[in-house]
Backbone as JSON Lines, residues from 0, in Angstrom:
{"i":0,"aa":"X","n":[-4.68,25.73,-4.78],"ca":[-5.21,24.58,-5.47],"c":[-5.67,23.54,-4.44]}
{"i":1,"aa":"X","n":[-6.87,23.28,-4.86],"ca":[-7.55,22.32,-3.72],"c":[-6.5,20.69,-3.93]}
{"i":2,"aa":"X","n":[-6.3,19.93,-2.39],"ca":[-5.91,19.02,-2.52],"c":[-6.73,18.02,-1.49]}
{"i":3,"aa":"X","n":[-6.69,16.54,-2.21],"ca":[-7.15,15.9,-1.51],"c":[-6.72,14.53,-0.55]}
{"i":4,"aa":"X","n":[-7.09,14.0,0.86],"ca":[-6.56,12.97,1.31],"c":[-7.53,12.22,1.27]}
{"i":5,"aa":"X","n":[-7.28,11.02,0.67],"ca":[-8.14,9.9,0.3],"c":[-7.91,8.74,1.02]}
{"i":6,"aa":"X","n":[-8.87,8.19,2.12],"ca":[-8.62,7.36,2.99],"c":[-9.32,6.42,2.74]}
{"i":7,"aa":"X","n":[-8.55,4.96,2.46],"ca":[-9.41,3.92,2.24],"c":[-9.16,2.52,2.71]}
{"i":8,"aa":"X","n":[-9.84,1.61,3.06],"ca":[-8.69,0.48,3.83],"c":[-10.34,-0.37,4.71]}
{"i":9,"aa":"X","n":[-9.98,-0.67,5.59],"ca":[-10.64,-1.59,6.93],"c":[-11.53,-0.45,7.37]}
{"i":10,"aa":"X","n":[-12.25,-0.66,7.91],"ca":[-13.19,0.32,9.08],"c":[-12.58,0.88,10.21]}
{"i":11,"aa":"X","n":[-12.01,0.02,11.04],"ca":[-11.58,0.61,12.27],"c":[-10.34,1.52,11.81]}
{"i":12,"aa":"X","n":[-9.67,0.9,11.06],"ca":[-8.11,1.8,10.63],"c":[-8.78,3.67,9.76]}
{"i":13,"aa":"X","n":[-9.53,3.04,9.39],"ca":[-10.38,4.28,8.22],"c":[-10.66,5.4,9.59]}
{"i":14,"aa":"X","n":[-11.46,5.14,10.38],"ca":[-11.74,6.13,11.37],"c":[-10.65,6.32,12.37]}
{"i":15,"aa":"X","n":[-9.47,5.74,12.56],"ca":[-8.55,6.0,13.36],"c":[-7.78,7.38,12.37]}
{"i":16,"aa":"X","n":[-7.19,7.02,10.93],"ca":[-6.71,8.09,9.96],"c":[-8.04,9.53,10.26]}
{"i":17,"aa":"X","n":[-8.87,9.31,9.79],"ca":[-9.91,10.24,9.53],"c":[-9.87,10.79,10.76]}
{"i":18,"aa":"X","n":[-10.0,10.58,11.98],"ca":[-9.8,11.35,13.21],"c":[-8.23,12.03,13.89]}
{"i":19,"aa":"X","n":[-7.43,11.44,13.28],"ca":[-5.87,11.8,12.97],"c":[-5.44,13.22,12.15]}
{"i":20,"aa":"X","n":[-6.36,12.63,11.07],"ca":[-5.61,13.75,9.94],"c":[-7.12,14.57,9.61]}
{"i":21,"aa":"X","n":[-8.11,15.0,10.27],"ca":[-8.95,15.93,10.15],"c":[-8.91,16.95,10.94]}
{"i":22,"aa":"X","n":[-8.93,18.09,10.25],"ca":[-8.7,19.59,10.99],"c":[-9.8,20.57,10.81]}
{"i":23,"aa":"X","n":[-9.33,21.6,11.13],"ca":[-10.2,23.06,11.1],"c":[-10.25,23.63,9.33]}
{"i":24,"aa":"X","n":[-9.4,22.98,8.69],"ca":[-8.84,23.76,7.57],"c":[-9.52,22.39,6.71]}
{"i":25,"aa":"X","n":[-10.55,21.78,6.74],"ca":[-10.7,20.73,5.87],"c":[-12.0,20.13,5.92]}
{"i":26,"aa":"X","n":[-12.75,19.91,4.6],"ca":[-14.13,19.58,4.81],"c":[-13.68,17.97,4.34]}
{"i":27,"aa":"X","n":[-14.68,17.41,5.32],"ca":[-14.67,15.9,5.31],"c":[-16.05,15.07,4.57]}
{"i":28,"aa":"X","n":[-15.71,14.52,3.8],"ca":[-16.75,13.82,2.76],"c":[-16.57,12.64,3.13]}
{"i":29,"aa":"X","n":[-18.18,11.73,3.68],"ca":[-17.76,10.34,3.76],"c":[-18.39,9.56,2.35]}
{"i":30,"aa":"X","n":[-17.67,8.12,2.01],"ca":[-18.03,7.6,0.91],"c":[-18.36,6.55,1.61]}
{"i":31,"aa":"X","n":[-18.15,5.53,0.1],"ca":[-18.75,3.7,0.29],"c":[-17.9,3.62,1.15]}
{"i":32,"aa":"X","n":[-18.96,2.14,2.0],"ca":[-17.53,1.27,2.23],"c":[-16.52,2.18,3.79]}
{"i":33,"aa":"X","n":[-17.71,2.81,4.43],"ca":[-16.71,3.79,5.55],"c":[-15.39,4.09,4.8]}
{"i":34,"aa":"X","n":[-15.1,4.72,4.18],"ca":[-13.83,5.91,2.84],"c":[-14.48,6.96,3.33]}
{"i":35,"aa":"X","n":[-12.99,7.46,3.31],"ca":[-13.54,9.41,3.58],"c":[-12.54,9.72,2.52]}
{"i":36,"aa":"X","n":[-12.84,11.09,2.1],"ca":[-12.34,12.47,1.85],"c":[-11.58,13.44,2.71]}
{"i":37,"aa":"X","n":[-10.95,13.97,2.58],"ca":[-10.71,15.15,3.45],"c":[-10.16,15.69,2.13]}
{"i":38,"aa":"X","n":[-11.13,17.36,1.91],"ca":[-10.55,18.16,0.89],"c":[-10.05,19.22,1.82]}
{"i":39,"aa":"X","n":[-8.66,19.92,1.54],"ca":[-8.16,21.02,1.72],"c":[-7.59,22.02,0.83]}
{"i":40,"aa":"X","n":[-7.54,23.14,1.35],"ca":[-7.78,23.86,0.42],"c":[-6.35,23.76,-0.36]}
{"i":41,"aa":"X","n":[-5.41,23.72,0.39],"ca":[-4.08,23.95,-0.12],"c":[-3.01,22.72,0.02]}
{"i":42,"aa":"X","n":[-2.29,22.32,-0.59],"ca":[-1.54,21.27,-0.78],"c":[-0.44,21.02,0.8]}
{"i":43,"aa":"X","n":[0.12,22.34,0.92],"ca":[0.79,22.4,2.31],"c":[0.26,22.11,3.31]}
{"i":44,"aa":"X","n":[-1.26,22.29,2.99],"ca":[-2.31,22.16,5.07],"c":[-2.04,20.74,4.78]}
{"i":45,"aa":"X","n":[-2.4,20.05,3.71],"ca":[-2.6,18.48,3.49],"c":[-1.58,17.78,4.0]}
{"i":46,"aa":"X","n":[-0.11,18.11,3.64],"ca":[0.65,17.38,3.8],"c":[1.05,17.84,5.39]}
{"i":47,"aa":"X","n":[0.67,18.76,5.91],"ca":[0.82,19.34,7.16],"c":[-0.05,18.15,7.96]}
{"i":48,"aa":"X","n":[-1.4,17.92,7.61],"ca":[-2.59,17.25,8.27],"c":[-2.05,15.93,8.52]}
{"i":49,"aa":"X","n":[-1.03,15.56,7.26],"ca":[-0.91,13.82,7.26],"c":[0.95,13.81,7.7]}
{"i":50,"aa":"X","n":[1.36,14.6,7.83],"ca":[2.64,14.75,9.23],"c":[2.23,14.9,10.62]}
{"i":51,"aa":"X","n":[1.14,15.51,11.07],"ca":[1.08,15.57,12.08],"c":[-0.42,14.52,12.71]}
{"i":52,"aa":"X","n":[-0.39,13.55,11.93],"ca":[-1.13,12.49,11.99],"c":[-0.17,11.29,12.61]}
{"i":53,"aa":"X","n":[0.95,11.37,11.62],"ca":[2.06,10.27,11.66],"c":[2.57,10.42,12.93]}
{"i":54,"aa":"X","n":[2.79,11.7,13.27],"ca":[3.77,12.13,14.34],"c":[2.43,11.04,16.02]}
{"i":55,"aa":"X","n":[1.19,11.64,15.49],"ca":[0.23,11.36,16.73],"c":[0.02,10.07,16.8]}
{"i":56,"aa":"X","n":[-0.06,9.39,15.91],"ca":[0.06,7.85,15.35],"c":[1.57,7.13,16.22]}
{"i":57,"aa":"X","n":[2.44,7.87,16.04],"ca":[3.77,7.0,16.2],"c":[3.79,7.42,17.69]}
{"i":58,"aa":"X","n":[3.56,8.34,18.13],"ca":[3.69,8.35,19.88],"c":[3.52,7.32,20.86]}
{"i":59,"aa":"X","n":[2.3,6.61,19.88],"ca":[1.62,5.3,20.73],"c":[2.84,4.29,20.01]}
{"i":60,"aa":"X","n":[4.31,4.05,20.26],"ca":[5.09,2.98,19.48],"c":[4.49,1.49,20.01]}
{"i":61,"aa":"X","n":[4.22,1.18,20.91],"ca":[3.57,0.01,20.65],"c":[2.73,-0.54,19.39]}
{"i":62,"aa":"X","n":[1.63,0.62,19.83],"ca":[0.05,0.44,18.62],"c":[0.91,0.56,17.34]}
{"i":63,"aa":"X","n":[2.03,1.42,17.07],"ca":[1.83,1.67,15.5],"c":[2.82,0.77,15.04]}
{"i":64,"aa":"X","n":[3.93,0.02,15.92],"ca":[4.64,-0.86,15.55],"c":[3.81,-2.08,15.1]}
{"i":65,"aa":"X","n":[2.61,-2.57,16.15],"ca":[1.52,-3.94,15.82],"c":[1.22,-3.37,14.82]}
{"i":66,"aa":"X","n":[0.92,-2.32,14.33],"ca":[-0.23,-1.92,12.99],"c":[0.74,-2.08,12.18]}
{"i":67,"aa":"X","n":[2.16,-1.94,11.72],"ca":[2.9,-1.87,10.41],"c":[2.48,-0.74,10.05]}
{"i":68,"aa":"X","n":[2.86,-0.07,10.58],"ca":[2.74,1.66,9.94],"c":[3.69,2.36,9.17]}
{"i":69,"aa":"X","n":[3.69,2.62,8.03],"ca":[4.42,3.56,7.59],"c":[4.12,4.84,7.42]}
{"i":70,"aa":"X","n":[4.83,5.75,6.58],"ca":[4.72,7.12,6.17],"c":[5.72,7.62,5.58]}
{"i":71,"aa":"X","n":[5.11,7.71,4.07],"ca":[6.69,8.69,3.12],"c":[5.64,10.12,3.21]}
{"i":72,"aa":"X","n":[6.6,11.24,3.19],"ca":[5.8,12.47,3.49],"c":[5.99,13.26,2.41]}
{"i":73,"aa":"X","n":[4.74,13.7,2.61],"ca":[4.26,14.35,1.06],"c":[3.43,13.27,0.33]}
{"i":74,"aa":"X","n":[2.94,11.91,0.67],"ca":[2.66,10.92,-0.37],"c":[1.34,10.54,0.52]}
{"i":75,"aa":"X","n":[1.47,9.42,1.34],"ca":[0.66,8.69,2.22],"c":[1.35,8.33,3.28]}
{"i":76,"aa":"X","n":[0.14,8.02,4.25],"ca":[0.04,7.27,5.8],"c":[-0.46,6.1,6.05]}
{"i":77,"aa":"X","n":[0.5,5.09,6.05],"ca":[-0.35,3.62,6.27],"c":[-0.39,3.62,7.87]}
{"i":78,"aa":"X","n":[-1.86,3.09,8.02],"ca":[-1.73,2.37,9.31],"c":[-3.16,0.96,9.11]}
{"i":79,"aa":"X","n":[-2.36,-0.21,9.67],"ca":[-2.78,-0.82,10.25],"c":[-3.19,-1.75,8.37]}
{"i":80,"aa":"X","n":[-4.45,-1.78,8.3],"ca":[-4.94,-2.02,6.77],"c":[-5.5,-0.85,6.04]}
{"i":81,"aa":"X","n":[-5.53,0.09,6.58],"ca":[-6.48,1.52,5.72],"c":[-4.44,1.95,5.74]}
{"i":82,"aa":"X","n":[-5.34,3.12,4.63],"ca":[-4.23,4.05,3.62],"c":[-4.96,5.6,3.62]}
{"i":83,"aa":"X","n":[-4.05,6.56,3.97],"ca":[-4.73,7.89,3.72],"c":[-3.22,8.55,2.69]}
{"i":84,"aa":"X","n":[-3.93,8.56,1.55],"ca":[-2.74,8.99,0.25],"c":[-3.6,10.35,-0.09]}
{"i":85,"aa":"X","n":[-2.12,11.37,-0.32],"ca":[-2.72,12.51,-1.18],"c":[-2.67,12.65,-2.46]}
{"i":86,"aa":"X","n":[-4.06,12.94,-2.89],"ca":[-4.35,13.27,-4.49],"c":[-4.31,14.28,-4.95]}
{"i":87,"aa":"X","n":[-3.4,15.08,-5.39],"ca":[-3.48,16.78,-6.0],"c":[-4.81,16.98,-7.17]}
């Protein structure tokens, strides 16, 4: 079942997620407003894409502490003012 990560927020934060959590396994749709898409095919790559986003995100603890970053997994990735949440 196709799933989707829906990234929406600020510009700079939007392309920091979108370059984070885009892979080999995922076609990327851009919208209004610099918003992306990322459809995958399967619910597991998704939540795979936006764990190992968080993980690349939090390495830098400086940057992601200034940004207020969170991450509940399986749900969404905040950073900064953009949001990348999954939509089944």
């Amino acid at each position: 079942m196709e799933t989707v990560i829906e990234i929406t927020g600020q510009v700079n934060g939007n392309f920091k997620l979108r370059s984070a959590c885009c892979t080999t396994e995922c076609t990327d749709i851009k919208k209004h407003f610099q918003n992306f898409t990322l459809v995958f095919k399967t619910k597991k790559d998704a939540v795979k894409a936006l764990s190992e986003a968080y993980q690349y995100l939090k390495s830098d603890k400086e940057d992601w502490e200034a940004s207020i970053g969170s991450y509940l997994r399986g749900y969404s990735l905040n950073y900064d003012a953009s949001r990348a949440k999954i939509i089944s």
